[in-house]
N, C-alpha and C positions, 0 to 999 in steps of 0.2 A: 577686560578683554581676555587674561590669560584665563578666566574661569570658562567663558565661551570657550576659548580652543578646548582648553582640555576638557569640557563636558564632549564636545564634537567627538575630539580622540578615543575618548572614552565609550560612545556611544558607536563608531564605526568598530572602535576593538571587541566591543558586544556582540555586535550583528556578524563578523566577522566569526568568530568561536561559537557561533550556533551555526549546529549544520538542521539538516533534517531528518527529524527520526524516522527511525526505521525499528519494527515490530514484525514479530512470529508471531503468523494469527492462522490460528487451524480453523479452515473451510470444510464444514463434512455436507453430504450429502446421503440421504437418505431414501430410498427404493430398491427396485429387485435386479438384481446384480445374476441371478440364473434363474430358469424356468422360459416357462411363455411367455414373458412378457418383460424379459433380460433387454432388449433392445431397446425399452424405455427406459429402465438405467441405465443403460450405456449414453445414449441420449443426455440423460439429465447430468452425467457426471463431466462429460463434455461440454456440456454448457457452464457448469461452474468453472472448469479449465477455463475455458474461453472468459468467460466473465474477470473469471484472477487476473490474465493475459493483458484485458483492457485495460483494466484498472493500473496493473504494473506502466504500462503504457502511458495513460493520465497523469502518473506520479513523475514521470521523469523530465 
């Protein structure tokens, strides 16, 4: 019986002192940032904003 408890004890003091990690992860995006056709990067780089935003969102 005392092996059960203190496997249990043992087992909530584990799941307990894990949390959830957390990582620096660099997002790039790639297109034209000026000229004719800057408003499609602008575009795409907002969408990755938005995409990270979700995502952080999901996570919590």
């Amino acid at each position: 019986m005392k092996k059960y408890l203190l496997a249990s004890v043992a087992g909530v003091a584990a799941m307990a002192m894990s949390g959830a990690a957390m990582a620096e992860i660099v997002i790039a995006t790639a297109g034209p940032m000026t000229g004719q056709y800057a408003s499609f990067g602008a575009q795409m780089k907002a969408g990755a904003e938005q995409a990270v935003a979700d995502i952080k969102l999901l996570a919590v």
